[in-house]
C-alpha positions as CSV (number, residue, x, y, z in Angstrom):
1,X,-47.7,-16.8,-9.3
2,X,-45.9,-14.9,-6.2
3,X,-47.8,-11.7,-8.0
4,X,-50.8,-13.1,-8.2
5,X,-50.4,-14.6,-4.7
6,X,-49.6,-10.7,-3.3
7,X,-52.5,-9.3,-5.2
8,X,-55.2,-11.9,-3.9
9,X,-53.5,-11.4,-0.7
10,X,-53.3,-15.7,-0.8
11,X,-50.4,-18.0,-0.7
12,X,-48.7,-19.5,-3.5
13,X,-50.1,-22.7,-2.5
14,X,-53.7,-21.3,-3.1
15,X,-53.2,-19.9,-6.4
16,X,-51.5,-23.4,-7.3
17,X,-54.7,-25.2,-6.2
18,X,-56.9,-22.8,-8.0
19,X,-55.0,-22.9,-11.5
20,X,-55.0,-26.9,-11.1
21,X,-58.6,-27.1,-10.0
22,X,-57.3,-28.9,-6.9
23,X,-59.9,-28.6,-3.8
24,X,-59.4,-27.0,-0.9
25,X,-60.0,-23.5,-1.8
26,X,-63.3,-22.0,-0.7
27,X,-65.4,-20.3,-3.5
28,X,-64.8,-16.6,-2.6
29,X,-61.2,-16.9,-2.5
30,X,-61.0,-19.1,-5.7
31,X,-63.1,-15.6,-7.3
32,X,-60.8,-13.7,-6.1
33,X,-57.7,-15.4,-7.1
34,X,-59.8,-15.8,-10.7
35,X,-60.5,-12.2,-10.8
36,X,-56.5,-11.3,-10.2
37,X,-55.7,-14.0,-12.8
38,X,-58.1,-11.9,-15.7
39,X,-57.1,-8.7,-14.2
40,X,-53.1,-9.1,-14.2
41,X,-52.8,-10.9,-17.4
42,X,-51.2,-13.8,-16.0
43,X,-51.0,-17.1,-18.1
44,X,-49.9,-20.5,-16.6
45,X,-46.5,-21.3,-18.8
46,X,-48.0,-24.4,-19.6
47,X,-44.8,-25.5,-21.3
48,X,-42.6,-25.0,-18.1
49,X,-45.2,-27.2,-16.4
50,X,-44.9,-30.1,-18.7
51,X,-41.4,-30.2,-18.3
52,X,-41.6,-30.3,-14.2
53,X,-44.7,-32.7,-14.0
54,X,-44.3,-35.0,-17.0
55,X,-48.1,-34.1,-17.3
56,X,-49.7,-31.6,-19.1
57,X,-53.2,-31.7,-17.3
58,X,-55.3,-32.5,-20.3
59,X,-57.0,-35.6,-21.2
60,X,-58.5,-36.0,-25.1
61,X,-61.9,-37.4,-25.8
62,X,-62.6,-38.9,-29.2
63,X,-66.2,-39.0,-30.2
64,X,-67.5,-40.0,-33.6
65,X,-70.0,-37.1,-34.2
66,X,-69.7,-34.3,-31.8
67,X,-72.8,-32.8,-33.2
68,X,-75.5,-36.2,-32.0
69,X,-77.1,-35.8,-28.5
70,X,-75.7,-38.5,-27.2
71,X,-72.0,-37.9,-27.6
72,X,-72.5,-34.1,-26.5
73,X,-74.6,-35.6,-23.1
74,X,-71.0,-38.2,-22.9
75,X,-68.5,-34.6,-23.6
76,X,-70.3,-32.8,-21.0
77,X,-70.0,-35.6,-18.2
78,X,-66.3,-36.5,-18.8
79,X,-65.8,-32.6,-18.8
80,X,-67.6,-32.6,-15.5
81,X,-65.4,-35.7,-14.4
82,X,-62.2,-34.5,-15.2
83,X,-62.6,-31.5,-14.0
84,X,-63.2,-32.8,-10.4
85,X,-59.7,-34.4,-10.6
86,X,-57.9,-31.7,-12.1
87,X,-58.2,-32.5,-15.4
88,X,-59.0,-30.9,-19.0
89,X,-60.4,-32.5,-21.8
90,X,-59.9,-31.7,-25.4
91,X,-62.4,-32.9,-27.8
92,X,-62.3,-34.5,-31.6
93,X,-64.1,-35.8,-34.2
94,X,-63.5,-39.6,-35.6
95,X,-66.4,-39.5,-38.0
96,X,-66.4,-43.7,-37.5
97,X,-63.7,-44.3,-39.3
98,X,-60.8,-46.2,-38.9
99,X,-58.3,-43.4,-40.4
100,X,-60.1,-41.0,-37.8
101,X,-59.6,-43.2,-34.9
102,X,-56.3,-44.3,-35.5
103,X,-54.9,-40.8,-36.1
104,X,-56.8,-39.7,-32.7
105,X,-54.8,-42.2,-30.9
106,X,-51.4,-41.0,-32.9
107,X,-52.1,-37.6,-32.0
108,X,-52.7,-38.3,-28.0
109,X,-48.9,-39.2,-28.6
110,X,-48.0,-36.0,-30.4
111,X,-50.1,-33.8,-28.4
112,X,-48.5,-35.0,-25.2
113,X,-52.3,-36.0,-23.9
114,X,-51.8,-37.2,-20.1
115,X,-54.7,-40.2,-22.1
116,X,-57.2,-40.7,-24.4
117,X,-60.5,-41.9,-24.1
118,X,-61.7,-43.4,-27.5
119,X,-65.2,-44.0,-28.3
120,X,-64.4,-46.4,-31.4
121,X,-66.9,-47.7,-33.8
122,X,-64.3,-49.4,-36.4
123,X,-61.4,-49.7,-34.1
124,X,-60.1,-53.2,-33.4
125,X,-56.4,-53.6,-32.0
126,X,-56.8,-57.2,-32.8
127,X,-56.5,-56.1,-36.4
128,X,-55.0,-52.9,-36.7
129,X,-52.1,-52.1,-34.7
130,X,-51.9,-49.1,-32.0
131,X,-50.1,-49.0,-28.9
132,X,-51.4,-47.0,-26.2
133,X,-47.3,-47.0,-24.8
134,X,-46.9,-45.2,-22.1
135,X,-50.0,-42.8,-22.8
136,X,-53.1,-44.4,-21.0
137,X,-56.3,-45.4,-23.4
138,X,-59.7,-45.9,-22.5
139,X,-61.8,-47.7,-25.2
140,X,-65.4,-46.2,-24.3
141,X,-69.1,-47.5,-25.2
142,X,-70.0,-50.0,-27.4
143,X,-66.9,-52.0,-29.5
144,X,-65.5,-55.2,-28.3
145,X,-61.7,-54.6,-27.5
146,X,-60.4,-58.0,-26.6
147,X,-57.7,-56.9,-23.6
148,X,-55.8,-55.0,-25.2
149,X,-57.3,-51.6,-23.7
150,X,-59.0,-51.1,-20.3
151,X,-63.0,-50.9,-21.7
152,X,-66.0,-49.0,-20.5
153,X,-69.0,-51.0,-22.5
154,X,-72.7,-50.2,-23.2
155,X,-75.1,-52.7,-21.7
156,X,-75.9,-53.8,-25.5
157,X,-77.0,-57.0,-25.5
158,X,-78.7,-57.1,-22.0
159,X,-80.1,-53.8,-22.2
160,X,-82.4,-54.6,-25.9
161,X,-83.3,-57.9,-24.6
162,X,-85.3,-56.3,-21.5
163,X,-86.4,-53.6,-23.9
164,X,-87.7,-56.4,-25.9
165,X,-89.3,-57.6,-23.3
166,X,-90.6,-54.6,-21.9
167,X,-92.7,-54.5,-25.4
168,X,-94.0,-58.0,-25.3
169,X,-94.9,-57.5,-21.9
170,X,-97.6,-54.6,-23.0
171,X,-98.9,-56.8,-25.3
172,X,-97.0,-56.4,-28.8
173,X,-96.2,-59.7,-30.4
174,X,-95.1,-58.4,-33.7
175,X,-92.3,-55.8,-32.9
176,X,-89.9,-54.9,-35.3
177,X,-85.9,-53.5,-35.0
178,X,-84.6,-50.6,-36.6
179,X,-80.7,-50.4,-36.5
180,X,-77.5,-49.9,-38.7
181,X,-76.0,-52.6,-41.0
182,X,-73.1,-55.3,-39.7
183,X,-75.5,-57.4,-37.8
184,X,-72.5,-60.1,-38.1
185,X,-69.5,-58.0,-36.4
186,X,-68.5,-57.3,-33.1
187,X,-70.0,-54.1,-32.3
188,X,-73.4,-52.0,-31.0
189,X,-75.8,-53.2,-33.7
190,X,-74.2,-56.9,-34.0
191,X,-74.7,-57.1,-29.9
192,X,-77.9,-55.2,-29.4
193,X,-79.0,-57.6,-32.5
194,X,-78.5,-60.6,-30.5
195,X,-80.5,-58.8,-27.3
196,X,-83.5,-58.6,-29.4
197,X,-83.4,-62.2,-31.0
198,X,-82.6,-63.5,-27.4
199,X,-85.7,-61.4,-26.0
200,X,-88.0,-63.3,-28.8
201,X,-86.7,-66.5,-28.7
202,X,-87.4,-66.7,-24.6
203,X,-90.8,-65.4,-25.0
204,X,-91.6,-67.9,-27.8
205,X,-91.9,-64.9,-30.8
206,X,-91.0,-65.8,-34.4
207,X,-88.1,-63.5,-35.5
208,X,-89.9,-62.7,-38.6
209,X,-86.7,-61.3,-40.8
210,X,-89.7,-58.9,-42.7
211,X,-89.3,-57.4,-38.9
212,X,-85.8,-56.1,-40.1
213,X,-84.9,-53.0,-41.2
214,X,-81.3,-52.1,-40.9
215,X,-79.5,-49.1,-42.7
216,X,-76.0,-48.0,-43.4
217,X,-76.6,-45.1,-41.2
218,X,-78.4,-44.5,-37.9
219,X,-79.9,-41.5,-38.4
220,X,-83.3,-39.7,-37.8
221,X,-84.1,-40.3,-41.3
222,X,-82.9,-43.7,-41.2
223,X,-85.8,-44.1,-38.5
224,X,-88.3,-42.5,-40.1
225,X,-87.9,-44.5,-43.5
226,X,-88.0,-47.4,-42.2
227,X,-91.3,-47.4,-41.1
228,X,-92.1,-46.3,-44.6
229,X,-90.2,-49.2,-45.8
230,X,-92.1,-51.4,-43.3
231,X,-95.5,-49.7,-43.9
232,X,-95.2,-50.0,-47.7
233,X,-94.3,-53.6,-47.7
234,X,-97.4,-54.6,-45.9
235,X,-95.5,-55.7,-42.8
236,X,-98.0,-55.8,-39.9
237,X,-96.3,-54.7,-36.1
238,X,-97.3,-53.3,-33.4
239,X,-93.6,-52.5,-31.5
240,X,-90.4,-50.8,-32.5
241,X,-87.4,-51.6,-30.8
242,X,-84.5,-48.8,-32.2
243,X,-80.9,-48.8,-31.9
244,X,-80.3,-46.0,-30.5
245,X,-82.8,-42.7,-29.3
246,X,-81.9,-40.6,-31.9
247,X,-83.2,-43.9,-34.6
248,X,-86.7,-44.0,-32.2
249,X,-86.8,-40.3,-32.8
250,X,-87.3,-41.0,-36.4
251,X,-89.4,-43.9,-36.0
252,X,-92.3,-41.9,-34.3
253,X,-92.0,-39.5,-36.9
254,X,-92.7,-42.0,-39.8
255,X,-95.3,-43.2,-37.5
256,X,-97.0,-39.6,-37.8
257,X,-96.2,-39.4,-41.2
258,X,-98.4,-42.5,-42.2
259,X,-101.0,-41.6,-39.3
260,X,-100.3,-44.6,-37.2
261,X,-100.6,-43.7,-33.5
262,X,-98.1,-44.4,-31.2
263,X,-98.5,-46.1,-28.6
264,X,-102.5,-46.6,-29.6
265,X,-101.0,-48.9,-32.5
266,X,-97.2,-49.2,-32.5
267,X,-94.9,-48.7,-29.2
268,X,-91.4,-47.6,-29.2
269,X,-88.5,-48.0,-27.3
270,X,-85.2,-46.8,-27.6
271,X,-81.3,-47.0,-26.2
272,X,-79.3,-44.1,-24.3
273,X,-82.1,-41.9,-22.6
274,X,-80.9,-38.5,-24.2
275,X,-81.9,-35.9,-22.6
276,X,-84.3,-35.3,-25.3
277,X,-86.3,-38.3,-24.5
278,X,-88.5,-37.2,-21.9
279,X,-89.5,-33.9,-23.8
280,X,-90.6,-36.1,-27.2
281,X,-94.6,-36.2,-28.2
282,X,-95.1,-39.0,-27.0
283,X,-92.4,-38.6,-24.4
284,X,-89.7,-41.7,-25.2
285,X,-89.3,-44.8,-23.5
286,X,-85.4,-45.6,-23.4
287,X,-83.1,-48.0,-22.3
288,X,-81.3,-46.2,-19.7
289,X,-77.3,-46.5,-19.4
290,X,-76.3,-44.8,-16.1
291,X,-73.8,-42.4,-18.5
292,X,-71.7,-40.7,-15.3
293,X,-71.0,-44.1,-14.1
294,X,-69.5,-44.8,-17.3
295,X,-68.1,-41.3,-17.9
296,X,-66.5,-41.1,-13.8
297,X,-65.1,-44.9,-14.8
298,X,-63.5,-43.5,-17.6
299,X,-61.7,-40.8,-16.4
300,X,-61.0,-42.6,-13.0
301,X,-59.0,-45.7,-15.3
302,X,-57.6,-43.3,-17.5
303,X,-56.0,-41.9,-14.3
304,X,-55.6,-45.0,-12.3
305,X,-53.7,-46.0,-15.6
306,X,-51.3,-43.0,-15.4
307,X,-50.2,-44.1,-12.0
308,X,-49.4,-48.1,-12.5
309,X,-48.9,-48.6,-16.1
310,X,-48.8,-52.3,-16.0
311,X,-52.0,-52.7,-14.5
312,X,-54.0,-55.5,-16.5
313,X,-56.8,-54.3,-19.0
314,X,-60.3,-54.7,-17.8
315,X,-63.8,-54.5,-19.0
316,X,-66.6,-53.0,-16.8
317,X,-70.3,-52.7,-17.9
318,X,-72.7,-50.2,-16.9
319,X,-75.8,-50.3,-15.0
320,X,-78.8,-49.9,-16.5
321,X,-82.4,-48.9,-16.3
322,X,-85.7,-49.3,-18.6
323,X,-87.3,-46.1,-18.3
324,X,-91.1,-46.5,-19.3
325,X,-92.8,-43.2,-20.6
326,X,-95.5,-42.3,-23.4
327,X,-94.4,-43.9,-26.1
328,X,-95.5,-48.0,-24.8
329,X,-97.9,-47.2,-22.1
């Protein structure tokens, strides 16, 4: 670092705050100090570090898919995050499974992750055991955690009800919702479920369970067959709440498959406002999570947890919009 420091013609101080991503610096002399760093060869002993800070500076995110828009929108803005406070983030894959999830919280122990943030789908520390210890756990998006873990949680239930009602308030009395099995549990399609139902019942609309169609995945095919489904059986409607973007995606493809305009016959909404959404023909309208709230929340409790480890668990709930674009005007 005293190299480095001569070379730049910096103090040791400055290369400090440029290796840690601390502030302070101004951008030509973090370039410069950059430009040493690649030049000289010099690594940070990351080791030697650990050992002085009790820290070592990186903080693991645990997605189930890496590969769906939405998670890679979430990676990029806890990245972002992170990185304003100094922070790495290494990434993995759960694949919604329990095994997967479990062993990504084991292995924020082994790794020596400063925390974890977990986005868990089948996780429940009400019935399998984990212990976040001493290592600070963030339990992100859309499962119900009880208190065991500070929780950064979707808008579910609120957030399809006014999508809901952002259909029946263009005119749609007969709108069907397309989502993933395990309407009965305690997770995103259970809660986002009960949104819908609430959303009919207040505005006096039979929940016709023809209406339906759930699948064991939430997929763009999974969207697109089940307006086949619905379409084959004769079900009249003329809305489509889905799950999740990526689910409406597939809806207003089956829509063009069968020739059924959208929104001339059949409007669509759907949940997360992927980036993706606004370039879609018709463009998407989306239930709109304010995603760096939740992903500076995160990061900010996974920190605040590092510091006072006794802290009580919390919940906190993001903001939300309805963003209204082609696809129910």
């Amino acid at each position: 670092m005293g190299d480095v420091a001569r070379l730049a013609g910096v103090s040791k101080m400055t290369v400090s705050n440029v290796v840690n991503n601390r502030g302070g610096v101004s951008e030509p002399v973090r370039r410069r100090v950059l430009e040493v760093i690649a030049e000289s060869g010099y690594r940070l002993n990351l080791s030697a570090r650990s050992l002085k800070s009790g820290r070592t500076g990186v903080i693991g995110l645990a997605v189930p898919e890496v590969d769906r828009p939405y998670f890679g929108m979430l990676a990029a803005r806890v990245i972002e995050e992170a990185a304003r406070r100094g922070f790495h983030v290494a990434i993995e894959q759960t694949r919604a499974v329990i095994a997967g999830e479990v062993e990504a919280i084991a292995r924020s122990h082994t790794m020596q992750l400063d925390g974890l943030i977990l986005s868990a789908v089948k996780f429940d520390p009400r019935q399998h055991h984990a212990s976040g210890g001493t290592n600070p756990i963030v339990m992100l998006g859309e499962r119900d955690v009880g208190s065991a873990f500070d929780h950064v949680a979707m808008p579910n239930e609120d957030g399809t009800r006014a999508a809901t009602e952002h259909l029946v308030d263009r005119g749609c009395r007969r709108i069907a919702y397309v989502t993933g099995d395990g309407l009965d549990g305690a997770n995103v399609v259970a809660s986002r479920h009960r949104g819908y139902a609430a959303a009919l019942a207040e505005r006096d609309l039979e929940a016709d369970p023809a209406l339906l169609v759930t699948s064991a995945v939430m997929t763009l095919e999974s969207g697109r067959t089940a307006v086949h489904r619905l379409v084959g059986a004769g079900v009249e409607f003329d809305g489509v709440v889905a799950v999740t973007d990526t689910v409406a995606q597939g809806v207003l493809r089956g829509l063009a498959d069968r020739g059924i305009g959208a929104p001339s016959r059949v409007r669509v909404v759907g949940f997360d406002n992927i980036p993706e959404a606004e370039y879609l023909v018709p463009s998407l309208t989306t239930v709109a999570p304010d995603h760096g709230w939740m992903a500076e929340m995160a990061v900010r409790l996974v920190v605040e947890r590092m510091r006072h480890p006794d802290r009580p668990a919390a919940e906190y709930v993001a903001p939300f919009d309805v963003i209204a674009r082609e696809s129910t005007r």
